[in-house]
N, CA, C and O atoms as a printed pandas DataFrame, in Angstrom:
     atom_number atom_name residue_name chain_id  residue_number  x_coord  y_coord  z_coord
0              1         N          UNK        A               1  130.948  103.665   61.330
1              2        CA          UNK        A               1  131.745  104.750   61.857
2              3         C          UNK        A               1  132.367  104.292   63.166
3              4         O          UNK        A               1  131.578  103.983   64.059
4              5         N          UNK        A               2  133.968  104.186   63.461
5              6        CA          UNK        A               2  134.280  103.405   64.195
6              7         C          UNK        A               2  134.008  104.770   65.269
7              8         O          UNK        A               2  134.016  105.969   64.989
8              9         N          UNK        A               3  133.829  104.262   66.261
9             10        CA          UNK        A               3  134.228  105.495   68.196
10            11         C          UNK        A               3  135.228  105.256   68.301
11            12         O          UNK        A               3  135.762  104.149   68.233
12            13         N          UNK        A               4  135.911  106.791   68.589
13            14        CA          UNK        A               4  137.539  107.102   69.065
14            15         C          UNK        A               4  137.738  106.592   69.902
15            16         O          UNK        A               4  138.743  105.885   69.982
16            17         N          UNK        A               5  136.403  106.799   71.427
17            18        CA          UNK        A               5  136.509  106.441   72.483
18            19         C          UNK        A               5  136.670  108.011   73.326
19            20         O          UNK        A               5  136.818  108.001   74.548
20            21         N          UNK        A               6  136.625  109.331   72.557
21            22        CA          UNK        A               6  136.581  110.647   72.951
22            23         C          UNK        A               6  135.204  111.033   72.896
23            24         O          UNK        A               6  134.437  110.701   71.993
24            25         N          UNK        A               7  134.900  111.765   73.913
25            26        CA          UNK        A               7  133.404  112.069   73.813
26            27         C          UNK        A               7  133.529  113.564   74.738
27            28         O          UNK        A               7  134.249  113.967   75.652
28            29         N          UNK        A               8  132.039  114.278   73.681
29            30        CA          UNK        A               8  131.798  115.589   73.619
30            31         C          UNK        A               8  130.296  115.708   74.823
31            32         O          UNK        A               8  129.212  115.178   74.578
32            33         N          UNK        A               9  130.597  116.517   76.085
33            34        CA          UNK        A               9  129.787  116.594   76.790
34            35         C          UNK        A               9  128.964  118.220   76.418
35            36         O          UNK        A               9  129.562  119.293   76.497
36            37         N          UNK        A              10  127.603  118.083   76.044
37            38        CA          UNK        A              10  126.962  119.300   75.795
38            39         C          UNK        A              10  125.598  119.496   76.854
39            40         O          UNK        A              10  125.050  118.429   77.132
40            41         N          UNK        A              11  125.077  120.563   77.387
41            42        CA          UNK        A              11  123.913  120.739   77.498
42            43         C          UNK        A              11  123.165  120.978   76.647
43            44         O          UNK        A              11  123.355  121.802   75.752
44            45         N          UNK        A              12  121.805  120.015   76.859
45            46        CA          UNK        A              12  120.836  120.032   75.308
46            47         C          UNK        A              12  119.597  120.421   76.868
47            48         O          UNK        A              12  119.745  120.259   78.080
48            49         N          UNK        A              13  118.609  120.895   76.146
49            50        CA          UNK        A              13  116.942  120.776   76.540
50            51         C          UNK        A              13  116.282  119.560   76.280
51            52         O          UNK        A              13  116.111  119.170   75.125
52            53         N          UNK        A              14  115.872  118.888   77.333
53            54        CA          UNK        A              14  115.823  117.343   77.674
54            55         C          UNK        A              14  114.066  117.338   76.456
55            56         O          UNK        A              14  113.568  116.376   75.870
56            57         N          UNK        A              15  113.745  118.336   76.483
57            58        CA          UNK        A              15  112.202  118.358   75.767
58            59         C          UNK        A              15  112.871  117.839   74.519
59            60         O          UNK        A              15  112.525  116.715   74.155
60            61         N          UNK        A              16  114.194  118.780   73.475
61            62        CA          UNK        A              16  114.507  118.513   72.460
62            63         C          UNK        A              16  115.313  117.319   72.154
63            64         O          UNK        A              16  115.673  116.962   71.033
64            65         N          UNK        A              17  115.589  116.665   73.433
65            66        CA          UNK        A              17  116.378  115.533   72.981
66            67         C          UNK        A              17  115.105  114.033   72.955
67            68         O          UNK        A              17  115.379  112.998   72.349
68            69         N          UNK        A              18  113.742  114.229   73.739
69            70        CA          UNK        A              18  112.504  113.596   74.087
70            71         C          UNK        A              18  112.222  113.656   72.537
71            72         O          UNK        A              18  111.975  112.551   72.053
72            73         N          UNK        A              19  112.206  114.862   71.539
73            74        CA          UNK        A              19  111.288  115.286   70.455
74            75         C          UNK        A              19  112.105  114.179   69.531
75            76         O          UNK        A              19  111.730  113.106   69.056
76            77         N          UNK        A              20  113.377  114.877   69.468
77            78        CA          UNK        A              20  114.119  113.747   68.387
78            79         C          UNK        A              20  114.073  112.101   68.734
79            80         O          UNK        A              20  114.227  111.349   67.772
80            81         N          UNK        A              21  113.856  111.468   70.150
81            82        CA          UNK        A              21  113.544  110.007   70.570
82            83         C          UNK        A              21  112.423  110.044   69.580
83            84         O          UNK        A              21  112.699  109.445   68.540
84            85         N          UNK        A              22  111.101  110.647   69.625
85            86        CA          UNK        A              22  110.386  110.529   69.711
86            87         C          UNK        A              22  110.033  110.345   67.895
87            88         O          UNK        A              22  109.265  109.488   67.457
88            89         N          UNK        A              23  110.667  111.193   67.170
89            90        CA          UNK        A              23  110.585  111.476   65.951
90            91         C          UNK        A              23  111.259  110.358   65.349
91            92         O          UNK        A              23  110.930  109.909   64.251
92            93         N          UNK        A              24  112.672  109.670   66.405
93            94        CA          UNK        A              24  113.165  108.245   65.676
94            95         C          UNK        A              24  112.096  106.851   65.580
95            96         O          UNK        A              24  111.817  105.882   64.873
96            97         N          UNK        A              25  111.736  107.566   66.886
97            98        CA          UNK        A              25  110.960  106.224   66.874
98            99         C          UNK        A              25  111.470  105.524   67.824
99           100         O          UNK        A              25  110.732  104.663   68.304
100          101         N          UNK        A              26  112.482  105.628   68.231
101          102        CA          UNK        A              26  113.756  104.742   69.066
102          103         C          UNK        A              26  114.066  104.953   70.504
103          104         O          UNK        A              26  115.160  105.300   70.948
104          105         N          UNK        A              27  112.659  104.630   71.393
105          106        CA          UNK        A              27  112.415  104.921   72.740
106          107         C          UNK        A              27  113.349  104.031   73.991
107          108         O          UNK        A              27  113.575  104.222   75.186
108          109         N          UNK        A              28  113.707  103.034   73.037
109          110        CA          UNK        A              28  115.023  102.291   73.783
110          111         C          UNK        A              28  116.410  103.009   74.305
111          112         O          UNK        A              28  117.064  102.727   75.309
112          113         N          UNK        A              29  116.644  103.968   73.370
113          114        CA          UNK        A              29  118.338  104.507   73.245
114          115         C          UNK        A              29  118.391  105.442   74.068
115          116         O          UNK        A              29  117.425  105.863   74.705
116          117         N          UNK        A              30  119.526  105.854   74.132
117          118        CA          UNK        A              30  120.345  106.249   75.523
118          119         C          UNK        A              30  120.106  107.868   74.511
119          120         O          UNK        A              30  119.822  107.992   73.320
120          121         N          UNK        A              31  120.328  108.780   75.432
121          122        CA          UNK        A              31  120.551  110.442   74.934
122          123         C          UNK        A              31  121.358  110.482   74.107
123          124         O          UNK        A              31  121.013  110.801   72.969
124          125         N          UNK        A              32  122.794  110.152   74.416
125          126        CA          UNK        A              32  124.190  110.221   73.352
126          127         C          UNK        A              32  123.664  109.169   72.104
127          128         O          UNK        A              32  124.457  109.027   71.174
128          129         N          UNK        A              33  122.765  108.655   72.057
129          130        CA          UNK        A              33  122.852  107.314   70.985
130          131         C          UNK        A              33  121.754  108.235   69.963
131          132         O          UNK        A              33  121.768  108.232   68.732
132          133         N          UNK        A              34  120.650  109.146   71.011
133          134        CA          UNK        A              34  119.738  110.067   70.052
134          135         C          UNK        A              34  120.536  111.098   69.351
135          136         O          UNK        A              34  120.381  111.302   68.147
136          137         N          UNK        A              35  121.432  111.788   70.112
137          138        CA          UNK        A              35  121.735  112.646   69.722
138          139         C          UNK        A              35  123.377  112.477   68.764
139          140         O          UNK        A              35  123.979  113.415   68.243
140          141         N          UNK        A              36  123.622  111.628   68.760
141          142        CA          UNK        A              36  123.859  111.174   67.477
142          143         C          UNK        A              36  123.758  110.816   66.538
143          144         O          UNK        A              36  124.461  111.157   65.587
144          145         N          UNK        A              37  122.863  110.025   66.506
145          146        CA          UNK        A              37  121.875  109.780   65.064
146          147         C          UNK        A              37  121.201  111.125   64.930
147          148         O          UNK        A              37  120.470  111.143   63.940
148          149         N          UNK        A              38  121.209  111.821   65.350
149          150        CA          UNK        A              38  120.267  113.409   64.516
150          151         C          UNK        A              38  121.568  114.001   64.184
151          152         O          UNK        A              38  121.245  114.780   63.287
152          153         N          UNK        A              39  122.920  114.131   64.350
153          154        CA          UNK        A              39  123.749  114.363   64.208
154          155         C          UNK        A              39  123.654  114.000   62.708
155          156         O          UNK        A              39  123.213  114.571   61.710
156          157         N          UNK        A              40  124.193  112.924   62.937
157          158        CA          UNK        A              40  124.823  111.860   61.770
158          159         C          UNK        A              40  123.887  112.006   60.427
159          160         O          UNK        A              40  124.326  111.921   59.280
160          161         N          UNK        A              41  122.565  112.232   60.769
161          162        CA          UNK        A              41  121.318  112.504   59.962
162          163         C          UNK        A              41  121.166  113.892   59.180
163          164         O          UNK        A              41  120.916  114.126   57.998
164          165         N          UNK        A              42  121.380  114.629   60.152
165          166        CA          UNK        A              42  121.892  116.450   59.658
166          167         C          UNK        A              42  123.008  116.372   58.812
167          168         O          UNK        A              42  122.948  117.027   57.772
168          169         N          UNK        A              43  124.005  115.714   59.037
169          170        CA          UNK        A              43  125.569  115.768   57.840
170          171         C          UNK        A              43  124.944  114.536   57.230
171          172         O          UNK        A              43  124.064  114.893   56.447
172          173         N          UNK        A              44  125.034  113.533   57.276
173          174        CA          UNK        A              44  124.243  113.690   55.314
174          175         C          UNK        A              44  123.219  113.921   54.912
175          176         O          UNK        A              44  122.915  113.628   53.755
176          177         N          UNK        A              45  122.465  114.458   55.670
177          178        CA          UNK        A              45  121.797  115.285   54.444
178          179         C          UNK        A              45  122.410  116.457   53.874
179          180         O          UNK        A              45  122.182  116.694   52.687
180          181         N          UNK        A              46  123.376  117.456   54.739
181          182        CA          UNK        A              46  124.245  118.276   54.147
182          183         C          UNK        A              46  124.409  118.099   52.956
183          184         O          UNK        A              46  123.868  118.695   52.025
184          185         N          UNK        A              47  125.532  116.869   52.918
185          186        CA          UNK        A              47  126.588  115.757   52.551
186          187         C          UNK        A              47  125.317  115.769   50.794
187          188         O          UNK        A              47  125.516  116.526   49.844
188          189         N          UNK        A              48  124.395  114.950   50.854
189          190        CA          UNK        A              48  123.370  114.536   50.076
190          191         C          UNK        A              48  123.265  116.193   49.233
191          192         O          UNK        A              48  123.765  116.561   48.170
192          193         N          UNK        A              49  122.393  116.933   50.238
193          194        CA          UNK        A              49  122.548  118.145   49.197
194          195         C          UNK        A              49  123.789  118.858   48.600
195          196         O          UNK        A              49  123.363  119.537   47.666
196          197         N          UNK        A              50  124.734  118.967   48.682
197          198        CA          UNK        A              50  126.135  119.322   48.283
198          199         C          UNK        A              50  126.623  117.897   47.114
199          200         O          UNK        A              50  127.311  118.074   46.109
200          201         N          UNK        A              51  126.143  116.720   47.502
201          202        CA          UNK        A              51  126.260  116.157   46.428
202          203         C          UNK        A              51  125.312  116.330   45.302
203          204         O          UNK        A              51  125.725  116.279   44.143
204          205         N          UNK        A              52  124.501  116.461   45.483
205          206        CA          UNK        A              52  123.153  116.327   44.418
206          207         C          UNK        A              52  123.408  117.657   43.522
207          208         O          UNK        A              52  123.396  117.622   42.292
208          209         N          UNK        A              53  123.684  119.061   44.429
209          210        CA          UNK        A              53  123.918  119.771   43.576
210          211         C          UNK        A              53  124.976  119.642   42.851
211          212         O          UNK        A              53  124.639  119.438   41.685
212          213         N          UNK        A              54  126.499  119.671   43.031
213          214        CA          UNK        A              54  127.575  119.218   42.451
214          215         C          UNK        A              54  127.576  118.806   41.731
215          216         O          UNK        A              54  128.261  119.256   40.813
216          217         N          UNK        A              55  126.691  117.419   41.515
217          218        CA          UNK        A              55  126.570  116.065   40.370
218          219         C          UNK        A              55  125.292  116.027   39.685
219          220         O          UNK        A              55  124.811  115.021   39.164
220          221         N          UNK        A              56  124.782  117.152   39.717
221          222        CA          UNK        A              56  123.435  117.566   39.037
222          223         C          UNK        A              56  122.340  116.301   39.416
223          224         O          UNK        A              56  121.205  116.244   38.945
224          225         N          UNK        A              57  122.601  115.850   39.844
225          226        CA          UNK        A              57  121.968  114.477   40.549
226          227         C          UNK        A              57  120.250  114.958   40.407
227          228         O          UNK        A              57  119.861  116.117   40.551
228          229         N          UNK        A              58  119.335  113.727   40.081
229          230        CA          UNK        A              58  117.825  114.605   40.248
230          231         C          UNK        A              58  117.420  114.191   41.702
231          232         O          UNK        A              58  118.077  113.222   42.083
232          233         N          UNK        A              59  116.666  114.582   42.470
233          234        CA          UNK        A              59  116.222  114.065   44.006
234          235         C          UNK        A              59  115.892  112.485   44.157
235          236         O          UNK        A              59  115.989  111.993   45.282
236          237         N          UNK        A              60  115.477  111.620   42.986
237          238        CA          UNK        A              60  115.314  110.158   43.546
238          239         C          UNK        A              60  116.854  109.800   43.239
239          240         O          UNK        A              60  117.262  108.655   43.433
240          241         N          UNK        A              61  117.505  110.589   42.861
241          242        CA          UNK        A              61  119.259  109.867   42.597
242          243         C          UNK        A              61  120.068  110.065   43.823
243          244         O          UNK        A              61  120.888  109.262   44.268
244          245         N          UNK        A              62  119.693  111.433   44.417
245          246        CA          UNK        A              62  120.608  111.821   45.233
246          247         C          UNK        A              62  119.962  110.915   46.477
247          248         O          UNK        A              62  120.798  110.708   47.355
248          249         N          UNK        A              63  118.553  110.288   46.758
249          250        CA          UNK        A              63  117.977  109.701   47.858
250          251         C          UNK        A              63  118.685  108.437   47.622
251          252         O          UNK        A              63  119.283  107.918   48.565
252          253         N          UNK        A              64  118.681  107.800   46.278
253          254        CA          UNK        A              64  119.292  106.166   46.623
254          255         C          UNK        A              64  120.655  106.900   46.688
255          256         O          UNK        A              64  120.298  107.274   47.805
256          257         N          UNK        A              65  121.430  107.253   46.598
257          258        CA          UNK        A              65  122.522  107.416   47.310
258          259         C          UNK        A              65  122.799  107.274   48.634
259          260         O          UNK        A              65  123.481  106.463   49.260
260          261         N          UNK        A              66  121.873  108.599   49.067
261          262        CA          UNK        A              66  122.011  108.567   50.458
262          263         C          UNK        A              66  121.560  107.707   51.047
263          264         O          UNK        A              66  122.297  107.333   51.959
264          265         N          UNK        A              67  120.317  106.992   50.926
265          266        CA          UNK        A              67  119.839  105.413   51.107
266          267         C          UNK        A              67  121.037  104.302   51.214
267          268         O          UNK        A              67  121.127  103.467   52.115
268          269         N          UNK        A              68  121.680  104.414   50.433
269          270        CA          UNK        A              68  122.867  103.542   49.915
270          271         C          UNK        A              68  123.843  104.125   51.045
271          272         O          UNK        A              68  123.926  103.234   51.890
272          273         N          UNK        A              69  124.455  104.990   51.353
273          274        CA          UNK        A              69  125.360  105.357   51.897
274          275         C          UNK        A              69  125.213  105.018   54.044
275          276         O          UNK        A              69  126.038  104.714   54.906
276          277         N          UNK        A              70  123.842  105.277   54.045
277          278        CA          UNK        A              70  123.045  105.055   55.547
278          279         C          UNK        A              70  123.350  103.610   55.950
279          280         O          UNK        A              70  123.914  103.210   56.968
280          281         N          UNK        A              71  122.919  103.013   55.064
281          282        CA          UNK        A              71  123.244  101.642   54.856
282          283         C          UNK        A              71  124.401  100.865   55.338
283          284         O          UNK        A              71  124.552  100.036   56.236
284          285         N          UNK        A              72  125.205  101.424   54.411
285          286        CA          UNK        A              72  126.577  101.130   54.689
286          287         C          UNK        A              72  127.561  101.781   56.071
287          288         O          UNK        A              72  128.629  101.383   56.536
288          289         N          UNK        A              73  126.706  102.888   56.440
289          290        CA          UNK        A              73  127.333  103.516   57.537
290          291         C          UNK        A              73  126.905  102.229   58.520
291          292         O          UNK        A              73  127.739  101.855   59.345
292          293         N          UNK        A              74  125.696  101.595   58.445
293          294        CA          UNK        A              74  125.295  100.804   59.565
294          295         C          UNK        A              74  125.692   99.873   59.520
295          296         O          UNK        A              74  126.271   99.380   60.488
296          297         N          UNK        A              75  125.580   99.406   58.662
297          298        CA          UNK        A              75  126.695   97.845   58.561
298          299         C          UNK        A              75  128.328   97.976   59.316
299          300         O          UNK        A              75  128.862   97.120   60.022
300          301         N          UNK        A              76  128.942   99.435   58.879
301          302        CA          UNK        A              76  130.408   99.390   59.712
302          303         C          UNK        A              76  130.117   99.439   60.959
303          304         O          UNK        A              76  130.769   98.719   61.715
304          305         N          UNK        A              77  128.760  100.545   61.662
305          306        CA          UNK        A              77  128.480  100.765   62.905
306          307         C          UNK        A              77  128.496   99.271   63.697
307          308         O          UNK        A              77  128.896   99.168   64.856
308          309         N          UNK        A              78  128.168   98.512   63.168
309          310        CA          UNK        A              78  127.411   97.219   63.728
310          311         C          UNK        A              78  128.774   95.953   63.698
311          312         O          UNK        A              78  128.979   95.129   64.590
312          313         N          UNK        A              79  129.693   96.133   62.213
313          314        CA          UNK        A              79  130.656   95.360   62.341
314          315         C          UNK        A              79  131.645   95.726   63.507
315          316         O          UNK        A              79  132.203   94.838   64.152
316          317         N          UNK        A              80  131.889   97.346   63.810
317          318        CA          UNK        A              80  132.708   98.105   64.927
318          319         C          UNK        A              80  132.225   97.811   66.233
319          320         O          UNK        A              80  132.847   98.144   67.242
320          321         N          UNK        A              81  131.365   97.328   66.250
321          322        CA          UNK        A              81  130.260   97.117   67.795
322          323         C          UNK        A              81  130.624   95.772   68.409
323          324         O          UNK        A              81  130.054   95.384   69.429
């Protein structure tokens, strides 16, 4: 996912942005880097359920998808970097 280079300033509760570090696992990253990946994590799974139902998909179909799709988001993240 390439960055515009536009960025969205929000007040969050520093406890809930600690919970989601904490839940990544990913005690290195910056606030904007957490709170984007829970972002990015919330729309597809949307994304995942709206597909699965749509495409009658059964739950280990619609997971390698989304498995598949995470994937590939990171590979562009990383080629864009």
């Amino acid at each position: 996912m390439a960055h515009t280079g536009r960025t969205v300033t929000v007040d969050l509760d520093i406890d809930l942005v600690m919970r989601a570090r904490n839940e990544l696992g990913e005690p290195q990253k910056g606030d904007g880097e957490i709170v984007s990946d829970v972002l990015n994590a919330y729309l597809l799974g949307r994304l995942l359920d709206r597909t699965q139902s749509a495409a009658g998909l059964t739950e280990e179909e619609a997971m390698r998808l989304a498995v598949e799709e995470t994937r590939a988001a990171r590979r562009e993240r990383r080629e864009d970097a």
